[in-house]
C-alpha positions in Angstrom: -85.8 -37.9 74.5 -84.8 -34.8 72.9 -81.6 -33.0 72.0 -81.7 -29.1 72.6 -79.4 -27.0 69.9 -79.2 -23.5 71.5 -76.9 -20.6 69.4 -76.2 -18.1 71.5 -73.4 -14.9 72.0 -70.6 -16.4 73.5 -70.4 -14.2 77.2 -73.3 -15.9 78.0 -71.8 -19.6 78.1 -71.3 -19.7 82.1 -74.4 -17.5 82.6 -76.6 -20.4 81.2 -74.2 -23.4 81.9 -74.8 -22.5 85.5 -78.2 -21.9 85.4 -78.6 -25.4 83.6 -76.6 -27.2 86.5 -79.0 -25.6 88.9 -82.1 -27.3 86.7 -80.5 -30.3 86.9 -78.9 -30.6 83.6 -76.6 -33.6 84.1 -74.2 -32.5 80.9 -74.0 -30.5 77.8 -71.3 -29.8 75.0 -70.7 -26.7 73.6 -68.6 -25.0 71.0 -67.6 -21.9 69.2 -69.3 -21.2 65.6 -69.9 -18.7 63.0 -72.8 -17.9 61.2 -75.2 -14.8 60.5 -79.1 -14.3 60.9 -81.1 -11.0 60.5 -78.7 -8.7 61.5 -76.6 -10.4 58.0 -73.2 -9.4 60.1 -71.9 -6.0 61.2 -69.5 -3.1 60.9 -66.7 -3.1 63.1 -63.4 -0.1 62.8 -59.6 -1.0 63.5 -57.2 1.0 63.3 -59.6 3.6 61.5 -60.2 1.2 59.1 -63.8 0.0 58.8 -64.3 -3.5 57.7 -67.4 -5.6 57.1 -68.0 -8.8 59.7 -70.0 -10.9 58.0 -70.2 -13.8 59.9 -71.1 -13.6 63.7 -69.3 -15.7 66.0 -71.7 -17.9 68.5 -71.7 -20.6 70.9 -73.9 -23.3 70.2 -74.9 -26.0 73.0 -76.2 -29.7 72.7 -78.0 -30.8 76.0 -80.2 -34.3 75.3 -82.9 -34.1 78.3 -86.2 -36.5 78.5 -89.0 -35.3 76.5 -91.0 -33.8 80.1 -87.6 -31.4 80.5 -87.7 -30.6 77.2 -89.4 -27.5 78.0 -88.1 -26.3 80.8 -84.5 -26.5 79.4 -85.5 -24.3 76.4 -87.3 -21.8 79.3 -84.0 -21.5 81.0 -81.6 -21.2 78.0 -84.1 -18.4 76.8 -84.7 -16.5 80.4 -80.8 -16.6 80.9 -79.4 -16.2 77.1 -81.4 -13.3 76.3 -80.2 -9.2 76.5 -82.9 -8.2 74.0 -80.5 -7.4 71.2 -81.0 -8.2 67.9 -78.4 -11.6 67.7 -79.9 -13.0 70.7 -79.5 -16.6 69.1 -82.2 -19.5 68.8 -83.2 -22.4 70.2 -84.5 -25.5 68.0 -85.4 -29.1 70.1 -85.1 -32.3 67.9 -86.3 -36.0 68.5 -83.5 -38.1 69.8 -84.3 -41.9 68.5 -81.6 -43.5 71.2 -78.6 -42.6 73.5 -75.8 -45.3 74.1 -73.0 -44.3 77.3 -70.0 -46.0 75.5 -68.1 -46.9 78.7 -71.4 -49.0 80.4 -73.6 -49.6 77.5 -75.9 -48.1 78.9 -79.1 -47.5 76.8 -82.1 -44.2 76.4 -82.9 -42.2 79.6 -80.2 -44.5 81.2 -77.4 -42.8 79.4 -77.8 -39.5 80.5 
C-alpha cells in the first residue's frame, strides 16, 4: 500500500476530490496548511499598505491506495491540480507498512 501526500492551492480541493471519486478513490482527508517553496512567499497590498506573506497557505490531501493505483492517483492529482503557476504544489507517495479500520478490525487492502 501506499499513502499519497498531495500540497496543493486550496480552489482546487473539489476540482481533484471529484476527479478522485470518479477514479475510484474510496476516501481521503484533507486539511488547510502553510508553508512556502520557490516562490519563498509573496507581496500582497491592503489598504495601500504592502506587506510581505511569507507563508503560502495550501491544502494538503492523504489518500492510502494499493501499490498498482499508486500511479494513477498521483496522474490525476497532477492533471487536475495543476494551472501552470509557480505554487502548483507537490506530490510525494510513501510506503504504508499496514492499515487497521478501527470499527471492524479490519486489516491491509481490507481497510480501505
Amino acid at each position: 500500500m501506499k499513502l499519497v501526500i498531495a500540497y496543493i492551492n486550496p480552489f482546487k480541493l473539489d476540482e481533484v476530490r471529484d476527479a478522485l471519486k470518479e477514479a475510484g478513490v474510496g476516501g481521503l482527508s484533507a486539511g488547510n496548511v502553510q508553508g512556502f517553496g520557490r516562490q519563498g512567499g509573496h507581496t500582497e497590498t491592503y489598504r495601500g499598505a504592502e506587506y510581505e506573506v511569507q507563508f503560502v497557505p495550501k491544502v494538503r490531501i492523504e489518500v492510502i491506495v494499493d501499490d498498482g493505483d499508486a500511479a494513477s492517483v498521483v496522474s490525476k492529482i497532477e492533471e487536475t491540480a495543476r494551472t501552470g503557476q509557480t505554487g502548483d504544489g507537490k506530490i510525494a507517495v510513501l510506503p504504508v507498512e499496514d492499515v487497521v479500520r478501527i470499527r471492524t478490525g479490519e486489516r491491509g487492502t481490507d481497510a480501505l
